[in-house]
C-alpha positions in Angstrom: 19.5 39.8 16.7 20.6 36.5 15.0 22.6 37.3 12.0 21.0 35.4 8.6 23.2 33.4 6.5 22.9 35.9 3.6 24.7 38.8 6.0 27.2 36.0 7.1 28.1 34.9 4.1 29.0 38.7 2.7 30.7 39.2 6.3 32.8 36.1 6.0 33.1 37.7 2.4 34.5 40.7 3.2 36.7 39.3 6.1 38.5 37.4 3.1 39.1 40.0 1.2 41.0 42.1 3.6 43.1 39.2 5.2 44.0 38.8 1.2 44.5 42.3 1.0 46.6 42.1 4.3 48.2 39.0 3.9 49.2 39.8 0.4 47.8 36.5 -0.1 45.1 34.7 -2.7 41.4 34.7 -1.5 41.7 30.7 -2.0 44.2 30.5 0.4 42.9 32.6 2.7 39.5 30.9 2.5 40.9 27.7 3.6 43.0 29.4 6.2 40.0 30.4 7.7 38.1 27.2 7.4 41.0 24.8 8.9 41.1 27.0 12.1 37.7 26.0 12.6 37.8 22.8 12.3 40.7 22.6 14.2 39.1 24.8 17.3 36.2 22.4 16.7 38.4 19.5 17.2 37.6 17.6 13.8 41.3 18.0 12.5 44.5 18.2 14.4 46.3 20.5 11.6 46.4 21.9 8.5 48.9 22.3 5.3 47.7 24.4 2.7 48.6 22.9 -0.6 46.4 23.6 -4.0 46.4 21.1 -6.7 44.4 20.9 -10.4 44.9 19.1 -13.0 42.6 19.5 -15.9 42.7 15.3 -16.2 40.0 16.4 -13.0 42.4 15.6 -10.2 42.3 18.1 -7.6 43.5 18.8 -3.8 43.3 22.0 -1.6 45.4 21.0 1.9 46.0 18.0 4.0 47.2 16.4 7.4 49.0 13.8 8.5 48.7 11.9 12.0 51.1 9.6 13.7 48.0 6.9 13.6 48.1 6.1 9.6 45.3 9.2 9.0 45.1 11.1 6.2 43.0 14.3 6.1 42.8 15.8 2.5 41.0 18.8 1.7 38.9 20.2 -1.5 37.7 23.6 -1.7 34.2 24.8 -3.5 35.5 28.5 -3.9 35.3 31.0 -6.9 35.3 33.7 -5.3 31.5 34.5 -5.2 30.1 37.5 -4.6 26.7 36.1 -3.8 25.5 33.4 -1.9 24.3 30.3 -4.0 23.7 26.7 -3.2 25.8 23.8 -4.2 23.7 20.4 -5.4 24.7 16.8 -4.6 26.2 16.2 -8.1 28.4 19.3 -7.6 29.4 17.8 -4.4 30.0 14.0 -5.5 31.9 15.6 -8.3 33.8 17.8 -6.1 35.0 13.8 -3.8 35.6 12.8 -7.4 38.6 14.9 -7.8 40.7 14.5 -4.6 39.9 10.9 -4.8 41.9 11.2 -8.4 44.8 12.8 -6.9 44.7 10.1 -4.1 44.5 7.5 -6.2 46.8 8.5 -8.5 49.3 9.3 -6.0 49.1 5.8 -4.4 49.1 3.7 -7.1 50.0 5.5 -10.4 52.9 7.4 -9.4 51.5 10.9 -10.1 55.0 12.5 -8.2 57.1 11.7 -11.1 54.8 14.0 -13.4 55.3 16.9 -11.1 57.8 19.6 -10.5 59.7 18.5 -7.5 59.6 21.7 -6.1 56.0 22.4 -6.0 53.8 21.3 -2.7 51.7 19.1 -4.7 55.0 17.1 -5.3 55.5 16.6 -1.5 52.0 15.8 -1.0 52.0 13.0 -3.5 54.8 11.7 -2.5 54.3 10.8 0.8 51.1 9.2 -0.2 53.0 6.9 -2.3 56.0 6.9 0.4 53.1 5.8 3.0 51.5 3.2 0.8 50.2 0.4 3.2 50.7 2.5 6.2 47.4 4.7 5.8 44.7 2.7 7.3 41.8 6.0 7.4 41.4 8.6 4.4 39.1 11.2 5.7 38.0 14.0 2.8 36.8 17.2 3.3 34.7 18.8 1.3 35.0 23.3 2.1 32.8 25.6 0.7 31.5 28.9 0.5 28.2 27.5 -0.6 25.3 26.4 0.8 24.2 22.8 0.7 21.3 20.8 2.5 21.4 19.1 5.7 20.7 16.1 4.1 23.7 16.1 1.7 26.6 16.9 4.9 25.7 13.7 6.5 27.2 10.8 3.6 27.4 7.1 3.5 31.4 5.8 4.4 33.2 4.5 1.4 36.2 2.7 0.3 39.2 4.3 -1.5 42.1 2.0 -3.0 41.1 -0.6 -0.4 41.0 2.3 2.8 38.3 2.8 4.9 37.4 6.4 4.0 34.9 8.6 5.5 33.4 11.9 3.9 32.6 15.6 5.4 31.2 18.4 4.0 31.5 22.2 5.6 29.6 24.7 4.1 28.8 28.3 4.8 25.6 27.4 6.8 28.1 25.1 9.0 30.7 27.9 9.3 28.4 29.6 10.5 26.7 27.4 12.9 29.9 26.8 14.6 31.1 30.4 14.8 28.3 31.8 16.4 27.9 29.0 18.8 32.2 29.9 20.5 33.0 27.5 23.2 30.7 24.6 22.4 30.9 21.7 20.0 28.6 20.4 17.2 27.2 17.4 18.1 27.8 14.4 16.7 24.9 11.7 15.9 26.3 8.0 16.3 24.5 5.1 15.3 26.6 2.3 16.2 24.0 -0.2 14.7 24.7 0.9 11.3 28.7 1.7 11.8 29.3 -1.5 13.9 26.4 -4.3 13.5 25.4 -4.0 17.1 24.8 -1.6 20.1 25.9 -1.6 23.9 24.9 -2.3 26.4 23.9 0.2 29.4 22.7 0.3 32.7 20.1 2.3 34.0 22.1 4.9 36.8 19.4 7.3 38.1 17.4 6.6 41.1 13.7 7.6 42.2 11.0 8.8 40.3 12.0 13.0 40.3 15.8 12.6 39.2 17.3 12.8 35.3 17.3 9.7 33.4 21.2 8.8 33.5 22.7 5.8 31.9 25.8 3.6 32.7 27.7 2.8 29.4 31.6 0.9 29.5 32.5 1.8 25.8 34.7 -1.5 24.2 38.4 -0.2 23.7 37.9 -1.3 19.6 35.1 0.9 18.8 36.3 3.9 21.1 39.4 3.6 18.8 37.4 3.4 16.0 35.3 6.2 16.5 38.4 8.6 17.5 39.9 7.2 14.4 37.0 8.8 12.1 36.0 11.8 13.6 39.2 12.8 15.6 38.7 15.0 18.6 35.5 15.6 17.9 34.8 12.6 19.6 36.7 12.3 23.0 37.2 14.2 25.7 41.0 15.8 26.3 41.2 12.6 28.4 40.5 10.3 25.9 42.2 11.5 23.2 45.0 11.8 25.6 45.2 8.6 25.9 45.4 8.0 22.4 47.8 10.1 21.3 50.0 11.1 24.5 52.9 12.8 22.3 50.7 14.5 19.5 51.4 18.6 19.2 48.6 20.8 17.8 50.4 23.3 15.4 47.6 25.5 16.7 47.9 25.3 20.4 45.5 23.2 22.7 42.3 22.1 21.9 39.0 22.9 23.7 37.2 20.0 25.5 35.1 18.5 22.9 32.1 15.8 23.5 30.1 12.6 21.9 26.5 12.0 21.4 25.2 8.4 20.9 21.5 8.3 19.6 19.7 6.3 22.4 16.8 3.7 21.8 14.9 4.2 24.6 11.4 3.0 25.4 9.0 5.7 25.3 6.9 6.0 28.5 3.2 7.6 28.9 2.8 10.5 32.0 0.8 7.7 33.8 3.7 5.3 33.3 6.5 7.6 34.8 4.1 7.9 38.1 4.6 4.3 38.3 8.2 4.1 37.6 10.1 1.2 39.6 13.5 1.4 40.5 16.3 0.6 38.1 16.9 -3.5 37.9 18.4 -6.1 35.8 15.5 -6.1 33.5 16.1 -2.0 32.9 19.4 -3.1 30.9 19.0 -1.1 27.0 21.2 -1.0 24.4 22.5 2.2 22.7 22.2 2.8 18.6 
C-alpha cells in the first residue's frame, strides 16, 4: 500500500528525532543532513556543508557547495520543528529566497565577514563569497522544507543576483517523498529550450516502418549542454557527460547513480487514420525540440 504524505511526513518525523537523539545533534541539522543526501543521490548537488546562519537584519543561510566551475549552491531551510504537517504559501517561500539572497549579497558586496566572529562557519562561508567575487558565474538556491507546497510554486522563473545568473529550487516534503519512494530512478526534468535559450533543435526522425517506437536523432550544441549541466548539475547528464565535464571532480559521498534528461518535444499530433498512412522518415520529417 502507497504510504500518504501525512504518514511520511510523521515517519520522516520520527526518523529525525532519533538520528538527533543518536547523533547528539540538533533536529535542524539533522533535517538538512537528510535532505542533502538526497539531492546528492538524485544528482542535483555534488556536496554538502552544513552551515546555519540568521541574522535578525533577515539574512539567513542553512549550508552550501562549492564546484571547481564558478557554482555556488546555497541552502535555506523551512524547519521549526513541526509536529504536523502544514503547507507553506508562495509569500512564505519568496520570503524564505529573500533571506539567503541577503546573506549573498551582503557577503559579496558589503563585506558581511568583517561583522562576524572569525571562528564561526558563517565567517568562512562569507568569506569565500567575497574571496570569489567575479569568479562565481551560477548561484543556485535551495529552498528545504518540511512543508508542503504546490506543484506550481517548485517550478520558478530564473533570476539575477548581484549581476549572476541564478536559478531557484524548492524541495518539500511531497518531493522528499516522491524521490524516496521511487530508489534507483531520477525525477525528471522538463526542458523548454524555447524559453531558456530563444530557440529549439533540431532533430531527425530515426525510427523506421509503421510498427516501431517513434525515435528521434538530436546532436545537442556543446554551449547549451554546458549550460544546462551548469544549472541543474547531474541531474542532467549521464555519468558520461558529466564526465566530461568535470573529469577530476570527487563526490564527498561516493559515486553518483546514472541520472537522465527529458526535453519536452513539439511534435505533430497524428489521427489513427494518419499513422496507417505513415511514410518513411525524409528531409521534410526534420522537427525541432522545445
Amino acid at each position: 500500500m502507497d504510504q500518504s504524505l501525512e504518514e511520511f511526513f510523521h515517519d520522516f518525523r520520527q526518523e529525525l528525532l532519533a538520528g538527533a537523539e543518536a547523533n547528539g545533534s540538533f533536529q535542524l541539522s539533522e533535517f538538512m543532513d537528510a535532505v542533502s543526501r538526497e539531492l546528492i543521490d538524485t544528482g542535483f548537488v555534488e556536496g554538502f556543508e552544513f552551515c546555519h546562519f540568521r541574522a535578525q537584519r533577515g539574512m539567513r543561510v542553512d549550508g552550501y557547495w562549492f564546484d571547481d566551475e564558478g557554482n555556488l549552491d546555497l541552502f535555506v531551510a523551512d524547519f521549526e520543528c513541526r509536529a504536523e504537517l502544514e503547507s507553506l504559501t508562495r509569500t512564505e517561500v519568496d520570503a524564505a529566497f529573500k533571506r539567503v539572497i541577503g546573506f549573498f549579497e551582503a557577503s559579496l558586496t558589503k563585506g558581511l565577514h568583517a561583522e562576524l566572529e572569525p571562528t564561526a562557519p558563517e565567517y568562512g562561508l562569507a568569506r569565500q563569497i567575497a574571496d570569489r567575487k567575479g569568479l562565481i558565474r551560477q548561484l543556485n538556491l535551495y529552498l528545504v522544507s518540511q512543508r508542503g507546497v504546490s506543484d506550481r510554486i517548485q517550478v520558478l522563473d530564473d533570476s539575477v543576483t548581484a549581476g549572476i545568473p541564478t536559478s531557484f529550487h524548492v524541495w518539500d516534503i511531497s518531493r522528499l517523498q516522491r524521490q524516496r519512494t521511487s530508489r534507483g530512478h531520477k525525477e525528471a526534468l522538463d526542458i523548454d529550450l524555447k524559453q531558456m535559450f530563444g530557440t529549439g533543435i533540431a532533430c531527425l526522425p530515426a525510427h523506421l516502418g509503421d510498427d516501431t517506437f517513434p525515435s528521434y536523432l538530436v546532436v545537442m550544441p556543446a554551449d547549451i549542454l554546458a549550460n544546462l549541466y551548469g544549472r541543474y548539475g547531474g541531474a542532467s547528464s549521464s555519468r558520461t557527460s558529466a564526465a566530461f565535464f568535470r573529469p577530476a571532480r570527487r563526490s564527498i559521498r561516493g559515486p553518483k547513480p546514472r541520472s537522465s534528461m527529458n526535453l519536452t518535444c513539439s511534435l505533430p499530433t497524428t489521427t489513427a487514420s494518419q499513422q496507417q498512412h505513415r511514410r518513411s522518415p525524409s528531409k521534410q520529417d526534420e522537427t525541432a525540440l522545445r
